[in-house]
Each structure stands twice: as C-alpha cells, then as structure tokens.
N, C-alpha and C positions, 0 to 999 in steps of 0.2 A: 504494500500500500504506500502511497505518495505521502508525504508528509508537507502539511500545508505550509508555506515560509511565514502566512502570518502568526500560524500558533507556536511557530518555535523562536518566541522575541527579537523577529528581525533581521538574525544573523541567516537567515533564506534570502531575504529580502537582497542584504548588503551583496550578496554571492551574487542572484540575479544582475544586478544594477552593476556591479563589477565588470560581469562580463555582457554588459549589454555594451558598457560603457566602452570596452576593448574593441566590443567587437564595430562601433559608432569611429571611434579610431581606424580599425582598417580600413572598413569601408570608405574613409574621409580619405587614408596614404592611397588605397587604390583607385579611387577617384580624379586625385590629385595626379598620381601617374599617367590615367588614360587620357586627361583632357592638356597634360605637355604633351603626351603620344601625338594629340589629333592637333597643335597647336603644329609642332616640329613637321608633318605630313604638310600641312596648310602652307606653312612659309617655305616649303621644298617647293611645291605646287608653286607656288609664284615665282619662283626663282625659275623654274623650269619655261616656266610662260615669260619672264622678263628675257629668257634666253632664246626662246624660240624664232619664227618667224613673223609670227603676226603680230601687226605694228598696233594696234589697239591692244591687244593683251600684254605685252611688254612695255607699253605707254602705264596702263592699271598698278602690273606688277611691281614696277618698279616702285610707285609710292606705298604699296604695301607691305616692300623690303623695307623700306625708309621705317614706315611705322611700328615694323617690329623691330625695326634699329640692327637688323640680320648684317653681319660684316662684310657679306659678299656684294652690300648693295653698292660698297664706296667704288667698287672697280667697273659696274656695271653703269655706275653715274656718268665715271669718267669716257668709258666706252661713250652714252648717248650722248653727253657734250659734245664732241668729238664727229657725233654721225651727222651727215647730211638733212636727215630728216628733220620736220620744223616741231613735227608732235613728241618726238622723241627728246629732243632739246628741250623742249617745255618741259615733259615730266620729268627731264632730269633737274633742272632746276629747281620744279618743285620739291623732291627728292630731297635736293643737298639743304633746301631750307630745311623740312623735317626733321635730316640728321644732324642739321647743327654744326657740321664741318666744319671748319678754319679751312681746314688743309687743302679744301678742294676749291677755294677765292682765287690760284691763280689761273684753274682751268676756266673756271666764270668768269674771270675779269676777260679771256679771249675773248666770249664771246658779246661785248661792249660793242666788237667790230662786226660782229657778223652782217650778212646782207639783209637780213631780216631786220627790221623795225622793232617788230612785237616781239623777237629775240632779245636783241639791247635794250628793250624799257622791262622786261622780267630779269636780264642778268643785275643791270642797276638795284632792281625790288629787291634780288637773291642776294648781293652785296651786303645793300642796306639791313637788311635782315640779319644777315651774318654779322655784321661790323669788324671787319679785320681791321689791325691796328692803323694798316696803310692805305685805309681806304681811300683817300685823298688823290692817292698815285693812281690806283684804279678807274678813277669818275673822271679823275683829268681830262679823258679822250674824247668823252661826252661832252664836253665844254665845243669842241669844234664838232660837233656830230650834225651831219647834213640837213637833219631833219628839226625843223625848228620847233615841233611839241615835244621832242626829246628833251632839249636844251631847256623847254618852258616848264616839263614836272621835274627835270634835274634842279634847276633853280628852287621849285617850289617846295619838294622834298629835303634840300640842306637846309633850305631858312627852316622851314616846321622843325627839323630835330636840332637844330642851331650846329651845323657839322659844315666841315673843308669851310671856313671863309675868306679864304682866298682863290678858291674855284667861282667864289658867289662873286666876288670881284668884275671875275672875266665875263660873268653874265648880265650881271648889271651895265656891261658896257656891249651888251650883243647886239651883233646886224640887226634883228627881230623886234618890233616893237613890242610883242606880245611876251618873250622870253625877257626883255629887262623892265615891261609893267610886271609882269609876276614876279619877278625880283624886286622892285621896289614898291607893290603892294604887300608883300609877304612882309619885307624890311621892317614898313609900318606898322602893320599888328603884329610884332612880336616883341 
C-alpha cells in the first residue's frame, strides 16, 4: 500500500517537491540547449544565404549576421562593400552600423567616392554613426562632392552634432546657395 506524503509530516511532501524541483531544472538545461541548437542552425542558414547567389537573400542575410553579431559577418561586409552591386553595398553598410565596427571606417570611407549618390549619402550616415576618431579626414571629400544635396545634408549633419568645423568652413563658403543657407541656417539655431 502507498503511503500518503500528507500523513507522514511532510517529509513525502519535501521528496516530491525535490524532485519535481530537479526535474523543472533539467527540463529548463535541456531547453536551454535545444533552443542554442535551433539558434546556431538559424544563423548557419543565413550565412549560407549571405553566401549564396541570390542577391535579395544575401542583401537579408547579411543584416541578420550583423544582428546576431556572428564573426563571419565582418568578412562578408567587406566582400559586399567591395561588390558592384548597389543592394549589396547598402546592406553592407547597414550591417557595419549594426556591428558597430571601427575597423571597417576605412572600407566605408571608399565608398564616399562611389558613383552612386545614395551610396555616399548612406557611407556619410554609416560614418557618422560609427564616429571614428578621424572622421574629419573621411567627410573631407564630401566637401567637393559633385552633387550639391550631398554637400547640403553634409553641412547640415556636422552643424546638428557640432562635428569637423573646419569642413563647415568650406561649406559655408560653397558654389551652392542652398548648401551654404543650410550652413548658415543650421549656424543660427545652434
């Protein structure tokens, strides 16, 4: 016959709760282990996809290495800087803001020059966001950048964070009327 744990003063009781308790423990470490399992699968998966051939699935991927902060994504950054493609250069940019880099400011500062527009005004964002020490050296090139709303959110971008002023200089005296009113409306409300 069973013997009830309430009639034997509890010490049933503690045994049970014991090993409920032990067993509330395993179930929690083996838990814990299957959902790194399905984590580690998941960012392999993207790695796999950032490597492949399709340019939307490796555009995804790559910000999803970035978010899991996966080491293989700093080499994969630098690859899609580097690649011809415009979507690719985008999400790598994206990318290096996520991971917070320093180290990858002189692969981005290249692309300041690219032929792309909406390249060097995301390299500029990816900069600023970074803030390397030398940032200054970096934006320089912007300063004479063909396109005169480059040079007018460059201007407007260093007065707001009060950064490089002596790039602000070179703008406030620009060809553009509109790149040195936005230098010297920015001037004045700050």
């Amino acid at each position: 016959m069973t013997q009830d744990p309430l009639m034997s003063g509890g010490s049933g009781i503690e045994a049970i709760l014991q090993k409920l308790t032990s067993d509330q423990e395993l179930d929690a470490v083996i838990l814990r282990e299957k959902v790194d399992l399905l984590a580690r699968v998941a960012v392999d998966h993207l790695y796999e996809d950032a490597c492949g051939n399709v340019i939307s699935y490796k555009a995804s991927a790559i910000l999803g290495l970035a978010a899991h902060n996966d080491p293989r994504c700093r080499r994969l950054v630098i690859d899609y800087l580097n690649n011809y493609n415009l979507t690719l250069k985008r999400s790598a940019l994206l990318a290096a803001k996520v991971l917070n880099d320093k180290t990858l400011c002189p692969q981005i500062a290249k692309l300041l020059q690219d032929r792309s527009t909406v390249i060097r005004m995301q390299a500029m964002d990816c900069l600023l966001s970074l803030s390397p020490e030398n940032l200054d050296e970096y934006l320089k090139v912007l300063v004479c950048d063909h396109v005169w709303y480059v040079r007018e959110k460059l201007a407007r971008v260093l007065v707001q964070k009060g950064l490089c002023p002596d790039l602000m200089a070179s703008l406030e005296r620009d060809p553009k009327a509109a790149v040195r009113e936005a230098a010297h409306l920015e001037l004045i409300h700050s």
